[in-house]
Structures are given as C-alpha cells and as structure tokens.
N, C-alpha and C positions, 0 to 999 in steps of 0.2 A: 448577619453578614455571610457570604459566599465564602465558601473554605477553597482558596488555591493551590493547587497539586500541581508537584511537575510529573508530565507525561511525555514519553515516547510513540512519536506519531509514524508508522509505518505505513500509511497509504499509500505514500510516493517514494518510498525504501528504495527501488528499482530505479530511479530515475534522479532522487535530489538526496537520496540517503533518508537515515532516521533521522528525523527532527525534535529536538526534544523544546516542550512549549510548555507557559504555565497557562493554569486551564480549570474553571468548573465545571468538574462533572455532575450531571445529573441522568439518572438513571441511565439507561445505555447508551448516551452521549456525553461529549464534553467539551465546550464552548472556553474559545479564544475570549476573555474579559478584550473589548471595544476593539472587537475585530471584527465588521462582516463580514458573513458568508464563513467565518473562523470557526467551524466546528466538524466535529467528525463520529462515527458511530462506533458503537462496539466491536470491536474485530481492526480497528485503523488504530488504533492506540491502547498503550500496555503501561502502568504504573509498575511495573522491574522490566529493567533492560533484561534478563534473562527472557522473557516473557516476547519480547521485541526482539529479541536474537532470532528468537525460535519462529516468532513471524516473519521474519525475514528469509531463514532462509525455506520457510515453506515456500515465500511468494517467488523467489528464485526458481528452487525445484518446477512450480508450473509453472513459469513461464519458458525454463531450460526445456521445459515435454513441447507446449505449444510450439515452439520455435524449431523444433525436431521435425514435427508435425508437418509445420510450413515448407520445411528443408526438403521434408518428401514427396509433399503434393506439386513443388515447383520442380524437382528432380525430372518428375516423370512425364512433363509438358513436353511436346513436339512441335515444331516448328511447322505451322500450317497458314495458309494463305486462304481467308474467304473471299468470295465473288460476290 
C-alpha cells in the first residue's frame, strides 16, 4: 500500500498561496491519490514548511527582479508612430 504524506505545494505560492495536499511521493515526484493531472516535481513541493517558506520566498525575490526588469525596459519606450 502507498504511504500518504502531507506536502507543501509551492508552484502556485505567487498566485493561490501554499497548498498543503496529501500525496504519494515517489522518487522526484508526488501524486495527488485520484486526482488527474494532480502531480508535481521536485523543487514544487516540500515535506517542512520551513523548506516552503524558503521556496517561497525565493520564488518571490525572482519574480520581485523580473518585474524590476520589466519596469525598465517599459520606462525607456518612446512614443513613436510607424507608416
């Protein structure tokens, strides 16, 4: 029989928060029992919230640079009219 763990799902931390789901893991993945499509890889979920904390706010930090990024390349657009 399948050993069920609860896990902290951070893939969508940025957007629906950390999800915490119960779930067999097997090797660098772990599956939603009779969910399709209900899995995710290693690096999307953490067995310690501490662990999830800390992906979190990495995923933060780059997306805080990305969006920095954006800020700058749209900053420096001129307003031009093609023919």
């Amino acid at each position: 029989m399948e050993e069920i763990k609860k896990v902290y799902v951070t893939k969508y931390a940025l957007s629906d928060g950390i999800l915490v789901r119960d779930v067999v893991i097997e090797k660098d993945m772990c599956k939603v029992p009779g969910h399709y499509g209900g899995y995710f890889h290693k690096g999307e979920f953490h067995e310690k919230i501490e662990d999830a904390k800390e992906d979190f706010e990495r995923r933060k930090q780059q997306k805080l640079v990305s969006l920095q990024k954006s800020i700058e390349k749209i900053s420096k657009l001129e307003f031009k009219v093609k023919k």
